[in-house]
N, C-alpha and C positions, 0 to 999 in steps of 0.2 A: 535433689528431690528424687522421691524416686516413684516410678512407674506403678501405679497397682493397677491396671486393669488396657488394652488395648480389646478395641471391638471393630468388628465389620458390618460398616454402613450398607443400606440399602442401595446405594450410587456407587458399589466398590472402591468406599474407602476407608482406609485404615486408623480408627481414632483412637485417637493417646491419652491417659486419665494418669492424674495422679491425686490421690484421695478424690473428692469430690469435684476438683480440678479439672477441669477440658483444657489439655497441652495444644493439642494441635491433629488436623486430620492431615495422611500423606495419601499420596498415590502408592499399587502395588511396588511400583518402581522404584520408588524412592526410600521407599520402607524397608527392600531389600537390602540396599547399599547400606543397612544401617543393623549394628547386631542389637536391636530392641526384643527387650522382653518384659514380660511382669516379673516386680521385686527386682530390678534394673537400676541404679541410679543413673540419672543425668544433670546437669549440671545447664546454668541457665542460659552460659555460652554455649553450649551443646545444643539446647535445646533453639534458640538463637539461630545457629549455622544451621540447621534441620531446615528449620520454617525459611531459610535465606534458599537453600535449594532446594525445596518445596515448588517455591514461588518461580525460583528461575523453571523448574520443568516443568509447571503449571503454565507457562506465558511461552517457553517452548513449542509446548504442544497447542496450544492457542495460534501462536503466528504459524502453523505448519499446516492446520488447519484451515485460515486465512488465505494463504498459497495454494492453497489446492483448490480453492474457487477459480484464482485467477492471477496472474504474476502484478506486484507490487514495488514502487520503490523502495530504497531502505527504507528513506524521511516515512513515507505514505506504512507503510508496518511497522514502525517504530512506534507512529503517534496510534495506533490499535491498540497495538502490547500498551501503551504507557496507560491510558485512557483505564485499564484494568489494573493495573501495576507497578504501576511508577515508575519514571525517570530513569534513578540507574536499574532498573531490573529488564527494563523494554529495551536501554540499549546493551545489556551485558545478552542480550538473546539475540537481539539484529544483529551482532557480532558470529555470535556462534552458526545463527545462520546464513551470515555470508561468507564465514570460512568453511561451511560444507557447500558452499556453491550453490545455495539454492535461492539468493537474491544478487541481482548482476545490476547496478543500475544504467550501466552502457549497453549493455542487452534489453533491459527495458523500455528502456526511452527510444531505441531504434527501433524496437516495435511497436507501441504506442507511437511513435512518430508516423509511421506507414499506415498503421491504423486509421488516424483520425484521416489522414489525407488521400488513401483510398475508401474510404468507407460512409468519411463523412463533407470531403471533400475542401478540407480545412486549409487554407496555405500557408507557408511555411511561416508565414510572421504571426498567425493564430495557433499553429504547432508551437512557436518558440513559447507562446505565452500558457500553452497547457503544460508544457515541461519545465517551466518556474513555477507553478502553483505547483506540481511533485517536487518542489525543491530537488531537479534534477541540477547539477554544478553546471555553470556558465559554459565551462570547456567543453564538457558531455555534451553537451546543447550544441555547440556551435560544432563541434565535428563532427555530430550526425548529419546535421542540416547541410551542412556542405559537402559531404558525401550522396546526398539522396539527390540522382540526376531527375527531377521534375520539372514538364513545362507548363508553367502557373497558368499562363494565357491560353494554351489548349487547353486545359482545365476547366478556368472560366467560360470560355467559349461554351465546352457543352454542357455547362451548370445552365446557361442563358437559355441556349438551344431547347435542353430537358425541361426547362420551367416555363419555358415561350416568353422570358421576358422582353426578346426585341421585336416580341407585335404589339407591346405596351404601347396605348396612345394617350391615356387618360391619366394627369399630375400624379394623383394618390399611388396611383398603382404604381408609377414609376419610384415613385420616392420609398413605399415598400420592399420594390424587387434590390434597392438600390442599398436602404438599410439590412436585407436579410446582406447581400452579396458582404457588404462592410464586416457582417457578422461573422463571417466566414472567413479571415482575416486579409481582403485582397482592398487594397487604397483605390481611392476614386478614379487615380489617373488611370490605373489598369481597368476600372469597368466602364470610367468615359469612353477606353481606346475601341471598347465592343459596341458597347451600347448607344454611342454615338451621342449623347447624352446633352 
């Protein structure tokens, strides 16, 4: 087919015509890497491979974007890219950006691990279950956690302390301070041992 007209969008970008035909819009970037012109033929696997990396530097610059909010697991920016982009295109880019080093998910998960449990004071068997909903791997998981020297019962102690839960006299209250503590991922035997319960 061939080219009769390329034009520049008001959002900087580059649109490709052929006869009355809308081929496809590129980024300045992508249009360079490419010797397009008017009265140009291309060909429909040409035109095919274009819009294939089109799409990957479109979902590139998306997950890059993503990242600069705030760091992400692979799984957790994979399912972003795909949600826009599909399947193989989200993972042919979570690829590309984990071989530039800019998603780590054993970097990740140790600090989202120290996160929730300094900040929100979560214990490690409520950590282990926020780093399987990021589909962080089993192993990642368990070597963090057993690397992170924390003591769960001082911990507790001053969650109780901080919230005045041991001047609790009254059933309701107890059984609240007792569902918030569970919520936090620490088992009954460790808030019996404080709480006296």
């Amino acid at each position: 087919m061939l080219i009769t007209d390329i034009k520049f969008s008001k959002n900087n970008k580059i649109l490709i015509y052929s006869g009355d035909r809308y081929l496809t819009s590129l980024s300045p970037e992508v249009f360079a890497r490419y010797n397009l012109k008017i009265n140009s033929e291309i060909s429909e696997s040409e035109l095919e491979s274009i819009i294939l990396n089109s799409q990957e530097y479109k979902a590139k610059e998306r997950a890059l974007n993503i990242l600069s909010y705030r760091a992400h697991s692979k799984n957790e920016l994979k399912n972003k890219i795909k949600a826009k982009f599909g399947e193989q295109c989200a993972q042919n880019t979570v690829n590309k950006i984990e071989e530039l080093g800019l998603i780590d998910d054993k970097a990740f998960a140790e600090n989202y691990a120290l996160e929730l449990m300094n900040k929100k004071y979560y214990s490690k068997r409520r950590v282990k279950f926020e780093l399987m909903k990021k589909n962080i791997s089993p192993e990642i998981i368990n070597n963090i956690l057993n690397n992170i020297e924390i003591d769960e019962h001082e911990i507790l102690r001053n969650i109780i302390e901080k919230k005045n839960f041991d001047n609790i006299t009254d059933e309701k209250s107890k059984r609240r301070a007792i569902n918030y503590l569970l919520r936090l991922g620490y088992d009954f035997e460790q808030i019996n041992n404080i709480l006296k319960i």
